[in-house]
VEXKE-971936 format. One line per 8 residues: their letters; for each residue x, y, z negated of N, C-alpha, C. Coordinates in steps of 0.05 Angstrom, whole numbers. Atoms other than C-alpha are relative to their C-alpha. Last residue first. Example, Ala and Ser with C-alpha at 12.3 -4.5 7.8 and 13.67 -1.06 7.14 Angstrom:
2
SA> -16:-24:1:273:-21:-143:-15:22:-14 | 18:-24:0:246:-90:-156:18:24:0
! end
This chain:
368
XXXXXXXX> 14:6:30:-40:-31:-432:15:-10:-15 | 2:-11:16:1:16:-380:-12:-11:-25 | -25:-5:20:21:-26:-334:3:11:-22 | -14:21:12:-45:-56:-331:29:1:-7 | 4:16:32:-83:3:-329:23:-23:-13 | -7:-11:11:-30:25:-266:-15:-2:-27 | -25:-2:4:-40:-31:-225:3:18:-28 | -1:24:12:-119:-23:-236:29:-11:-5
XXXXXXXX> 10:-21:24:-109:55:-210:-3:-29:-17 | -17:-11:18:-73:29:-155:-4:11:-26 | -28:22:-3:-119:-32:-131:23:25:-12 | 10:25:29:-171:18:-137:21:-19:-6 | 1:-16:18:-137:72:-84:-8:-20:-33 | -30:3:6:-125:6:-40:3:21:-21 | -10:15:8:-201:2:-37:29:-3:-14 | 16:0:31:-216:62:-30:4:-26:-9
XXXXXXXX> 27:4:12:-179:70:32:-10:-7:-22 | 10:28:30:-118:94:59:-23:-7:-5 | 8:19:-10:-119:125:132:10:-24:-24 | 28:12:-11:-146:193:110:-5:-33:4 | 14:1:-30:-79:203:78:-34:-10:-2 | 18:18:-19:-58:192:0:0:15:29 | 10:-19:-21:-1:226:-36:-16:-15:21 | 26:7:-15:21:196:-106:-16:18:23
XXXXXXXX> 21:-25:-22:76:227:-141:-21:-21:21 | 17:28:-14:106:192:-207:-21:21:19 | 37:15:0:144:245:-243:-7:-18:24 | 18:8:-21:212:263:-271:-21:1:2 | 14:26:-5:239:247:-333:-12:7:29 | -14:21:8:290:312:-348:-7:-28:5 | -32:-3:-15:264:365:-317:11:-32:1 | -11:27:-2:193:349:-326:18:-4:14
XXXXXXXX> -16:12:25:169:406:-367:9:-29:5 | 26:28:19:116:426:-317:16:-8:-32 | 27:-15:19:156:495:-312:-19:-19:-4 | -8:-15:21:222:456:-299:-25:17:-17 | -9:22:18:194:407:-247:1:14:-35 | 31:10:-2:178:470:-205:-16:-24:-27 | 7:-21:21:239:494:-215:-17:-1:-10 | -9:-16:27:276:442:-188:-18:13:-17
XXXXXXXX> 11:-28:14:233:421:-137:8:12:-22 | -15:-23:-12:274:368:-84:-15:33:-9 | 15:-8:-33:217:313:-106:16:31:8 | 7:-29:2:246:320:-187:-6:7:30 | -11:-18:7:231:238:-192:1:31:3 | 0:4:22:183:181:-162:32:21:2 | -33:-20:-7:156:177:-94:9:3:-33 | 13:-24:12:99:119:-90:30:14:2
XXXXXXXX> -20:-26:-8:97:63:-46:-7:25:-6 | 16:-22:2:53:1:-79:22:15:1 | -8:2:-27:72:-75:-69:-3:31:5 | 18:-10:-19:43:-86:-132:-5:3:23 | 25:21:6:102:-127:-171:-33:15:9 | -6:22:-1:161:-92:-142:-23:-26:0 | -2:19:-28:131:-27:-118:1:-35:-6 | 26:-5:-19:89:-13:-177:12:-4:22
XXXXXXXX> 20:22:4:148:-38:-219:-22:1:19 | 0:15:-5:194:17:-192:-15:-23:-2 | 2:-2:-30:153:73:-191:17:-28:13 | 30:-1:-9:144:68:-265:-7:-12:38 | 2:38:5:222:50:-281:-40:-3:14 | -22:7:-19:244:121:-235:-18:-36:-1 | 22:0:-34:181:159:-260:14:-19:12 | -17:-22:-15:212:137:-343:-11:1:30
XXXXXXXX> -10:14:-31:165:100:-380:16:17:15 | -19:25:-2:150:113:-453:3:-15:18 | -3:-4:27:76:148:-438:26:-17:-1 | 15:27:19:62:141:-358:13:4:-26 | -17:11:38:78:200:-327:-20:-10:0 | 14:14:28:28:239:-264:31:-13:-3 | -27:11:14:37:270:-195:0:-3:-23 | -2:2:38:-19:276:-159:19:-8:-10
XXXXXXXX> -27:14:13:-28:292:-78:-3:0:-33 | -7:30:23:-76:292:-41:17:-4:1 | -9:19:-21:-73:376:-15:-1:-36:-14 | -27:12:17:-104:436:-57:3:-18:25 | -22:6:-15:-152:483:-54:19:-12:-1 | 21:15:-15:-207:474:-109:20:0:31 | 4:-4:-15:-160:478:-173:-10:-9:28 | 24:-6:-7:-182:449:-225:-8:22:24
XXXXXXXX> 27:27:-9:-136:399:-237:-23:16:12 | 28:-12:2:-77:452:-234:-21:-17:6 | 8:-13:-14:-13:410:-244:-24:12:0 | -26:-27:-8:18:356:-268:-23:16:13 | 8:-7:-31:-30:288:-297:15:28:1 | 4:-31:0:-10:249:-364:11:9:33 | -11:-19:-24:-23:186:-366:-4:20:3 | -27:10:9:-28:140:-437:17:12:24
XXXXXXXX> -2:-18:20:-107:155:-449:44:4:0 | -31:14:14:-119:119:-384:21:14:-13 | 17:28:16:-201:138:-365:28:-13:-22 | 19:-18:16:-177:206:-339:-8:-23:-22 | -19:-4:20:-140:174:-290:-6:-4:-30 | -5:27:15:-205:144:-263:26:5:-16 | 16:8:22:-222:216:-248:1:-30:-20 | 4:-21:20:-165:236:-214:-14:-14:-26
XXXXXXXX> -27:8:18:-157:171:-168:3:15:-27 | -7:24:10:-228:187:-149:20:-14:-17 | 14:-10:21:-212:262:-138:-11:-28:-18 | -5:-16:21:-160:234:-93:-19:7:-33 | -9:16:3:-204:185:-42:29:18:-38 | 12:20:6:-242:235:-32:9:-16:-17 | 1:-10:19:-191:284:-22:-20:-23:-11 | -24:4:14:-165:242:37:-5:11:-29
XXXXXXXX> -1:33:5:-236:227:69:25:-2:-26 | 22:2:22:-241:312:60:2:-34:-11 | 6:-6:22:-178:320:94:-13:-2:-15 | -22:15:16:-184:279:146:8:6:-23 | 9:31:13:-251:308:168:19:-17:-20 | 13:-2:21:-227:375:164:-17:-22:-16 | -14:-3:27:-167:360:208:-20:1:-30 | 9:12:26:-211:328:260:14:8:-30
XXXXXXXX> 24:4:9:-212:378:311:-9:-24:-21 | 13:-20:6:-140:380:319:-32:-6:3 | 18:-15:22:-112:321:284:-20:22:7 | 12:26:13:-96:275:344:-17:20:-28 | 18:2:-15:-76:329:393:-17:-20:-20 | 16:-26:0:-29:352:344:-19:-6:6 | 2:-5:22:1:281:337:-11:21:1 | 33:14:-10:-4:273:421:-6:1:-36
XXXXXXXX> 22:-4:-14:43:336:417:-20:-24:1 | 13:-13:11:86:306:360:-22:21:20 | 18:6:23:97:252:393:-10:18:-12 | 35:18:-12:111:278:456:-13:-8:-11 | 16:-19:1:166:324:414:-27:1:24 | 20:-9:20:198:267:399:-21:25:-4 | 24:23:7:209:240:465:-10:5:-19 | 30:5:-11:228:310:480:-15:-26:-7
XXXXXXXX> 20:33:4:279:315:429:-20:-2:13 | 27:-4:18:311:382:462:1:-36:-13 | 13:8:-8:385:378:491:-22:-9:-16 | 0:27:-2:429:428:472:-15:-11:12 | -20:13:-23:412:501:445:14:-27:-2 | 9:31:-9:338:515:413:33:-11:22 | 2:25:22:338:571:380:4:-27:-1 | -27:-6:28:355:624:424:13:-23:-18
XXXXXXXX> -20:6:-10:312:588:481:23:10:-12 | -2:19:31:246:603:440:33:-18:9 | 18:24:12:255:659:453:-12:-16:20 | 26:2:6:302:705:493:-3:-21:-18 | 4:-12:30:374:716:469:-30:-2:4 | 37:-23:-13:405:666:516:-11:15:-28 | 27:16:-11:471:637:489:-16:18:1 | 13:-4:15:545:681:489:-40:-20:-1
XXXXXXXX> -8:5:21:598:668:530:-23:-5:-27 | -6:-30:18:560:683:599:4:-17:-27 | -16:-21:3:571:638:650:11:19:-21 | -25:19:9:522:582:639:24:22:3 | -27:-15:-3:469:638:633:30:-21:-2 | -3:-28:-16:420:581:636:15:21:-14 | 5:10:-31:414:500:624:-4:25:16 | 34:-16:-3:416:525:545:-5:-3:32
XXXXXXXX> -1:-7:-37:497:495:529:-42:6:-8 | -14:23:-14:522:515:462:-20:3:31 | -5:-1:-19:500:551:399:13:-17:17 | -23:32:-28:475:526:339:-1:28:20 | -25:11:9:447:572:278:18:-17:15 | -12:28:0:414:622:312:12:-17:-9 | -33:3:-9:395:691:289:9:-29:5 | -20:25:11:326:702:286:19:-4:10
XXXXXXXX> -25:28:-21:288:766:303:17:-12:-7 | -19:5:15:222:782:274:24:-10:19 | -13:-24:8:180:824:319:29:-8:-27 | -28:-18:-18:167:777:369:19:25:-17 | 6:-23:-14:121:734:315:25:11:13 | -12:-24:9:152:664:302:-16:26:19 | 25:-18:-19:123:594:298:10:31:-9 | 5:-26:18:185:552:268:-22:12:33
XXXXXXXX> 3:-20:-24:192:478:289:-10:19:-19 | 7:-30:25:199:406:260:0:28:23 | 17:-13:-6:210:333:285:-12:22:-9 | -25:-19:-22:263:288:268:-8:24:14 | -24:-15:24:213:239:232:19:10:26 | -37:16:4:168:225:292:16:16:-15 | -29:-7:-20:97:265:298:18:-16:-20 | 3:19:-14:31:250:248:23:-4:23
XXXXXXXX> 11:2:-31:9:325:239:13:-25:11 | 29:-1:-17:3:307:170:-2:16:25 | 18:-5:27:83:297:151:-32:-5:17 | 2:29:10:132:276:212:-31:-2:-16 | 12:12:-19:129:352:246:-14:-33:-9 | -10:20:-1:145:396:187:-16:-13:24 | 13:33:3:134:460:195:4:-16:10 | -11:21:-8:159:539:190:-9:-36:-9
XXXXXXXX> -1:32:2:116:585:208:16:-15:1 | -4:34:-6:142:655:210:-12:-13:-18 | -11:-9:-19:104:729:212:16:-24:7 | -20:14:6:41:708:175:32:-1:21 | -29:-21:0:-2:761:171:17:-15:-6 | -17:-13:25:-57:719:152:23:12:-3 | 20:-6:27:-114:730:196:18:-8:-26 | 8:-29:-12:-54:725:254:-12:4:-21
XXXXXXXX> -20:-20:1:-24:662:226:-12:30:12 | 2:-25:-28:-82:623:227:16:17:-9 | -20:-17:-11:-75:562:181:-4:25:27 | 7:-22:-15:-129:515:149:25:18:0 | 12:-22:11:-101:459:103:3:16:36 | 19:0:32:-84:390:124:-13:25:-4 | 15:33:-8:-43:386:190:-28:-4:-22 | -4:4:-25:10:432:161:-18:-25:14
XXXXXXXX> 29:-17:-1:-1:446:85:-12:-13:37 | 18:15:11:64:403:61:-34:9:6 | -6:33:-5:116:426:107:-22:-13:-12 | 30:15:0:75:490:112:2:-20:3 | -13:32:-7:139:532:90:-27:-10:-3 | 13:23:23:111:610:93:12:-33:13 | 1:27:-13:144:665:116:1:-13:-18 | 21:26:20:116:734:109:17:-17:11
XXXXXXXX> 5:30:-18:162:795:137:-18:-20:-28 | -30:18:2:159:872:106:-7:-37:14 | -18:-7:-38:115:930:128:26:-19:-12 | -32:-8:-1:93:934:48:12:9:28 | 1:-29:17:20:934:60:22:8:6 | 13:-16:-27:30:868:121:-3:33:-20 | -29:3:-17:73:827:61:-15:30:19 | -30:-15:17:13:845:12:13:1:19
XXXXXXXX> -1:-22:-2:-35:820:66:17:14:-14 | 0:-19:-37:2:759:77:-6:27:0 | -22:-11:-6:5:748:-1:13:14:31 | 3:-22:5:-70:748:1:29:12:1 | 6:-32:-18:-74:704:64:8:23:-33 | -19:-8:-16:-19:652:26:-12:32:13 | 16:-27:-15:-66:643:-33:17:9:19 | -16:-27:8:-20:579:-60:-25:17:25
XXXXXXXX> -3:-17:-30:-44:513:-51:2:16:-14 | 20:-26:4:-39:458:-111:8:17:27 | 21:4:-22:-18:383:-91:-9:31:5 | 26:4:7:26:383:-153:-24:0:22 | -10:13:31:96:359:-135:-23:-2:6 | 1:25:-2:98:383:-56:-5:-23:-22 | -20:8:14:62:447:-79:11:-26:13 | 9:24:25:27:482:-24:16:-15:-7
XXXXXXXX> 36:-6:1:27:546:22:-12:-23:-22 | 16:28:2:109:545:-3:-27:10:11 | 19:16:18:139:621:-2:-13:-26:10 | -1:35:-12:187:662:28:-15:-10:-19 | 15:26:20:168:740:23:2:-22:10 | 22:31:5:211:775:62:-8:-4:-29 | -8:6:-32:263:845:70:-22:-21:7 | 11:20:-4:256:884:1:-1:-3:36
XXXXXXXX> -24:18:-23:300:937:-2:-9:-24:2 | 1:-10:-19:239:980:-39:23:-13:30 | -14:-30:7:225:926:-86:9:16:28 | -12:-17:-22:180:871:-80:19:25:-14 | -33:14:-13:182:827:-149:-1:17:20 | -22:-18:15:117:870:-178:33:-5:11 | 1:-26:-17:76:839:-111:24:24:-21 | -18:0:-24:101:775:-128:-10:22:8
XXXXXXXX> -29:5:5:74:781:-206:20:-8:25 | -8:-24:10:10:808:-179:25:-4:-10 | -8:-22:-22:0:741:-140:6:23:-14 | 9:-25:-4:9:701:-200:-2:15:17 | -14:-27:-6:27:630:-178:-14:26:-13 | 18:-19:-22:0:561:-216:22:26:-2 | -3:-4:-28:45:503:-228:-17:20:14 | 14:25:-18:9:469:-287:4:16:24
XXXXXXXX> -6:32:7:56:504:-338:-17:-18:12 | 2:6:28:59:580:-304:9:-34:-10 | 24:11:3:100:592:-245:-5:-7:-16 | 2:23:16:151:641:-242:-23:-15:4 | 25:-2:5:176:694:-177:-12:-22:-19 | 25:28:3:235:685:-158:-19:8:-23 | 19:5:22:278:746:-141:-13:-21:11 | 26:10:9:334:749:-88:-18:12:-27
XXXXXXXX> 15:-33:10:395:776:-63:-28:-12:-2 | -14:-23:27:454:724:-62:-16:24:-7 | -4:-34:2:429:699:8:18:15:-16 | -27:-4:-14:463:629:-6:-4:28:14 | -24:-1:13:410:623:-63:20:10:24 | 4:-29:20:349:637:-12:26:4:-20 | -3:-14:-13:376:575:33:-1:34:-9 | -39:-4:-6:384:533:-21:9:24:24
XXXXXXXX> -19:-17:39:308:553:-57:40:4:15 | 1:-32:0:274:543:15:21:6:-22 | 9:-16:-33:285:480:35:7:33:3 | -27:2:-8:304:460:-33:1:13:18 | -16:12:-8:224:468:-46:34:4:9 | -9:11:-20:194:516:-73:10:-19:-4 | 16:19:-10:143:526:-129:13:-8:17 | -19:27:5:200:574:-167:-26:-17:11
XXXXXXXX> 16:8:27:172:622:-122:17:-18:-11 | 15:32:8:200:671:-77:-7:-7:-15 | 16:20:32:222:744:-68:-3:-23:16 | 26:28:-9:277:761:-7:-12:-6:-29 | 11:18:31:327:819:-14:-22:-24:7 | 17:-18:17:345:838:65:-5:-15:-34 | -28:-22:10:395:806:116:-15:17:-29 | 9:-23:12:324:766:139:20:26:-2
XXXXXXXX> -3:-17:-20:361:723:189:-12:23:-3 | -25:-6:-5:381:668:141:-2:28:12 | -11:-8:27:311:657:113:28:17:1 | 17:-16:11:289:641:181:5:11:-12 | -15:-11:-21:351:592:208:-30:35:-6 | -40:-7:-9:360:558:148:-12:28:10 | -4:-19:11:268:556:148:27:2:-4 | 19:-26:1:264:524:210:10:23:-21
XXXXXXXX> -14:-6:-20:326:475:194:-19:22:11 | -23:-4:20:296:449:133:6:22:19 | 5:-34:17:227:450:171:30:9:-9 | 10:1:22:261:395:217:-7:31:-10 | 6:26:15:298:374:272:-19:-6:-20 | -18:8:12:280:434:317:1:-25:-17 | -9:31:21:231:461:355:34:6:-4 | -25:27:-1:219:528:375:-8:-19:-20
XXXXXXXX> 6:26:13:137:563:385:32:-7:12 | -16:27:-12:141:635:402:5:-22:-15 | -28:7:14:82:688:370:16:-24:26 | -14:-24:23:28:722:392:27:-10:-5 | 1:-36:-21:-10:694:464:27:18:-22 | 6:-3:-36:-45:637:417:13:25:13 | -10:-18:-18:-25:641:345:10:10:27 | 9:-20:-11:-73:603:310:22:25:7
XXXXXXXX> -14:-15:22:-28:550:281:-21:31:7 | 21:14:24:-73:496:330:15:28:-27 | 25:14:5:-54:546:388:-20:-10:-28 | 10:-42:-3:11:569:378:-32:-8:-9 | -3:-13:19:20:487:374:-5:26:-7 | 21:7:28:-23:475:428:11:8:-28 | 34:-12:-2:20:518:467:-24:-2:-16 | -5:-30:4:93:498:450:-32:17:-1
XXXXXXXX> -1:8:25:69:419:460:5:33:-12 | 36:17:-6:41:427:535:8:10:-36 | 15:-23:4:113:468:542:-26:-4:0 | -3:-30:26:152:416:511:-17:14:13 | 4:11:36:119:361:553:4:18:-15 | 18:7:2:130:393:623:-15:1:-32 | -1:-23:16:199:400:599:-38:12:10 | -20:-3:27:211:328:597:-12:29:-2
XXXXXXXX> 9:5:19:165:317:664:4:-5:-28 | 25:-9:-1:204:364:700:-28:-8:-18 | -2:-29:13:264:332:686:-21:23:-6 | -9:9:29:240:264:710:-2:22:-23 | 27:14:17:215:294:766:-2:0:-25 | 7:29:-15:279:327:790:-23:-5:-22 | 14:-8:-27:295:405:787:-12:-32:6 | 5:21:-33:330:403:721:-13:1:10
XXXXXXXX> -5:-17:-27:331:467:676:4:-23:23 | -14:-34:-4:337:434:609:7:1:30 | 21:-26:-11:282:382:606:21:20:1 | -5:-30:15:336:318:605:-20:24:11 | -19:-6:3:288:256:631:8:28:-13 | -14:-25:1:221:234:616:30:5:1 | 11:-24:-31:186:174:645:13:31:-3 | 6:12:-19:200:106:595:5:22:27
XXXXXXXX> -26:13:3:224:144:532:3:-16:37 | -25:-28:-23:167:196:550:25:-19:-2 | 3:-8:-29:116:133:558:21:17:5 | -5:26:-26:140:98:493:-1:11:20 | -37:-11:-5:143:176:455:-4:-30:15 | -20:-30:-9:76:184:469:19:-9:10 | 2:3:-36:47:107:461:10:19:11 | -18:14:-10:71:111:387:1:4:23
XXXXXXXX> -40:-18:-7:47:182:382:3:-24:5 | -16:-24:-17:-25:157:398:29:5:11 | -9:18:-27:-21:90:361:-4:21:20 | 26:17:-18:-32:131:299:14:-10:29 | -3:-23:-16:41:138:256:-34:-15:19 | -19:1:-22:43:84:200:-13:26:17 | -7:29:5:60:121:153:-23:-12:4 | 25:19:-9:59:194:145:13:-22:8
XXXXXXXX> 11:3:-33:119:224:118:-13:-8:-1 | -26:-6:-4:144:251:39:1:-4:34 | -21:-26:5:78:278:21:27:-4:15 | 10:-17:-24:42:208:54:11:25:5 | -19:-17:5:75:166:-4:0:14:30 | 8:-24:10:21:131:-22:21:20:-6 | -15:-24:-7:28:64:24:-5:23:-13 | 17:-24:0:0:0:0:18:25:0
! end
């Protein structure tokens, strides 16, 4: 039983498999070749560049690069501010290592079940303020973060928004325009269902990103320096198209059902919740009562450590859970679970109630 959906989806719908089979089968290099093959490589990226804009709502506004990964989104985002940057302690690594190697920051606290203040990130701006980087949802506690109100803050100020939607992406509602969101950066593997290796920043024209690669771009081969348009800044080498067929027939797969999948998935959550509730010996992380959120729960068992917890439930259950500080320092730190960890649980649509019971009966019995 699979409940470790936060860290990738698992298995992938028979969509993307068939994707990337056909582009592995029919696509050659997309940079600037003139032959079929080539054609149908870059074909693909620009079907996948569109819908994405598209499903992120930013049709016509912003440029869609890939890349390996959010990590690598936000690097190359974070990096290109030059300006102070707030955040949260809710981030992720992602964000937190990249904001450290600024050297000009504030973080912003979260209380003891992980909730944000927005008025305590609007006192953090200061007049050399350059971004707001911020999570849209916890990878620990499941909780969402008010991204449109910090959007409009960001849009008051006249300073950049970027939000990491590794965990929101596919799941929660997104329109970068109605929220002044100047980069997207997101995970491709996670709930939009695409091939680990798979990520990409959605960027308004007005931010400009500094590259972290350079090298060959199948144009100005002459000139020393790589292309400075978008999304061809960002992007030098040779693309992942097979992976980024998956993650186009992965888009194609969630859009108009995201709200379904979500709801099956919370379902299946608020269930797990409430039967918690029944096992006087687990203690639950995070805002329970918040109504935005993503399935995920991260919970302790009484005199168990997340590492020995998560082991047993694989060994003798068969059950895939994520277990320790999930790349959140800080986050960890304001639950109070620096030191032990926690036991993270992240369903999909394509678990079912069944296997949810079968974990919550696991877990009586380790616990009686």
């Amino acid at each position: 039983m699979y409940f470790d959906s936060a860290a990738t989806s698992l298995p992938k719908p028979q969509c993307v498999i068939d994707a990337v089979t056909a582009a592995m089968l029919t696509q050659g290099n997309p940079s600037r070749g003139v032959n079929n093959a080539s054609l149908a490589g870059l074909r693909c990226i620009t079907n996948a560049r569109q819908e994405i804009a598209r499903f992120f709502g930013g049709e016509n506004e912003v440029d869609v690069a890939f890349c390996q990964n959010a990590t690598m989104a936000l690097n190359q985002a974070i990096g290109s501010v030059g300006k102070h940057i707030v955040t949260t302690a809710a981030e992720h690594n992602s964000v937190l290592r990249p904001v450290y190697r600024t050297g000009d920051y504030t973080i912003v606290p979260v209380d003891t079940k992980g909730r944000l203040d927005i008025k305590q990130v609007e006192e953090a701006i200061r007049p050399d303020t350059g971004a707001v980087v911020m999570t849209h949802a916890s990878n620990v506690t499941g909780n969402s973060y008010d991204i449109s109100a910090v959007g409009e803050l960001c849009r008051q100020k006249g300073i950049y928004f970027i939000v990491d939607a590794s965990q929101s992406a596919g799941l929660l509602p997104i329109d970068m325009k109605a929220m002044n969101i100047t980069a997207l950066c997101f995970s491709g593997h996670k709930s939009l269902y695409g091939p680990q290796g798979t990520g990409g920043i959605c960027v308004k024209p007005e931010f400009s990103i500094s590259p972290m690669l350079t090298g060959g771009s199948g144009s100005n081969t002459y000139s020393k320096t790589g292309p400075e348009e978008m999304p061809e800044r960002l992007e030098a080498g040779t693309q992942n198209s097979h992976g980024i067929a998956g993650l186009l027939a992965g888009v194609r797969y969630v859009s108009g059902n995201r709200e379904l999948f979500l709801n099956q998935a919370m379902e299946l959550t608020d269930y797990f919740l409430e039967e918690l509730r029944k096992i006087p010996s687990i203690q639950v992380y995070g805002d329970l009562k918040c109504t935005a959120r993503t399935p995920v729960v991260a919970l302790n068992a009484a005199k168990m450590g997340s590492s020995e917890l998560a082991f047993e439930l694989n060994e003798k259950y068969g059950i895939c859970v994520r277990a320790g500080a999930h790349c959140a320092p800080l986050m960890h730190e304001a639950l109070g679970t620096r030191d032990k960890g926690a036991v993270r649980f992240s369903f999909s649509h394509m678990n079912t109630m069944e296997e949810v019971e079968s974990a919550v009966k696991a877990l009586r019995d380790i616990c009686s």
